[in-house]
N, C-alpha and C positions, 0 to 999 in steps of 0.2 A: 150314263148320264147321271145316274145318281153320285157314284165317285167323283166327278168332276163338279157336279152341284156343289157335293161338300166340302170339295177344294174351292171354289169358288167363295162359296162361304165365309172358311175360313180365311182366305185373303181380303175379304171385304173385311170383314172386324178385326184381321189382328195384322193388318199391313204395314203398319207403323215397326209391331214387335219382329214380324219377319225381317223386313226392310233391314230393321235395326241389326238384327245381325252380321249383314253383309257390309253396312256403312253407316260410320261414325259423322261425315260430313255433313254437315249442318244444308249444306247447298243442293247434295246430292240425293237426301232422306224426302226430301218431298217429292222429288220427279218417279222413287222409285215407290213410294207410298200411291201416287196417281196411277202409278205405271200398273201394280197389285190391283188396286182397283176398279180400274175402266178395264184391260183387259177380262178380270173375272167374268165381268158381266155376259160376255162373251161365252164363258165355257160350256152351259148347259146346250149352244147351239151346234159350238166345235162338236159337240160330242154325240148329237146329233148325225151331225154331217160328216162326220167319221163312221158311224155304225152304216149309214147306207152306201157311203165310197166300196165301204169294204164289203157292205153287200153285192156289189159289183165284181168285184174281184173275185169275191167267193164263188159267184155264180158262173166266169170264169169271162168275163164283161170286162179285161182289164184297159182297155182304150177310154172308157165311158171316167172315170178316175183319174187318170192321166191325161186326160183334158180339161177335167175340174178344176186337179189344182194347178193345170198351167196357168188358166183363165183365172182363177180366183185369187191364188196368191202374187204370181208374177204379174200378170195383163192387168190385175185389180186393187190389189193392196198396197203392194209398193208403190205404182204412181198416187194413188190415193195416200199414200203415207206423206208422200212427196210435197203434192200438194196441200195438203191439210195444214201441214207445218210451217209450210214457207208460203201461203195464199190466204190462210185467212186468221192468221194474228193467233192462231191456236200454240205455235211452235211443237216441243214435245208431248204436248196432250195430245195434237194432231196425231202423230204416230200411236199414238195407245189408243186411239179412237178407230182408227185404219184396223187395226191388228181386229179390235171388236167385230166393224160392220163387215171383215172379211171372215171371219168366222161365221155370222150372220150369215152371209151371201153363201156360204158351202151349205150351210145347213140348207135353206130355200134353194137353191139348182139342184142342191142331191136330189131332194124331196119331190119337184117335178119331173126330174128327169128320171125316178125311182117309178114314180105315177103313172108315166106316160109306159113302161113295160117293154122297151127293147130289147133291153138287158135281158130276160127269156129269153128270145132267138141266138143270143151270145152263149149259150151252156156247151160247154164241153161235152 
């Protein structure tokens, strides 16, 4: 969490200078400056929700993870990316916004379903 904070960080304040390295296009530098940005917000959660997927795993729980991110990223983010951009006037911020509350939403179902303890009857 902390590493990804301070990625996070660092792409809040210097997503213009990153951005910049990658493209010159005066058209292209703002979507990917947004893009740095809104997702970051994001990362402290991802990372979150990474440590407890893989607490599952670890614990040898490997179903309980490979139902997350089915649910999370495929059944939840992509149609939400879908709709965000093309439903409510957002366009491409819609998609950086999707990528955020999906990260969000791993963090929150890890966490309850981390809560609730099944994952113990799962040990090898």
């Amino acid at each position: 969490m902390v590493f990804l904070g301070a990625i996070g960080l660092a792409f809040l304040a210097g997503a213009p200078l990153i951005a910049g390295l990658f493209t010159h296009d005066a058209e292209v530098l703002p979507y990917a400056v947004s893009c740095l940005r809104t997702v970051s917000l994001g990362f402290l959660f991802y990372a979150y929700g990474m440590v407890l997927t893989q607490a599952f795993n670890g614990a040898g729980d490997t179903w309980t993870p490979t139902i997350i991110n089915l649910f999370v990223f495929w059944l939840w983010e992509i149609p939400l990316a879908w709709w965000l951009s093309s439903h409510t006037g957002l366009g491409a911020r819609g998609v950086f916004m999707a990528l955020t509350i999906a990260y969000s939403s791993l963090a929150v179902v890890s966490a309850i379903l981390f809560r609730r303890g099944r994952w113990k009857k799962a040990a090898v």
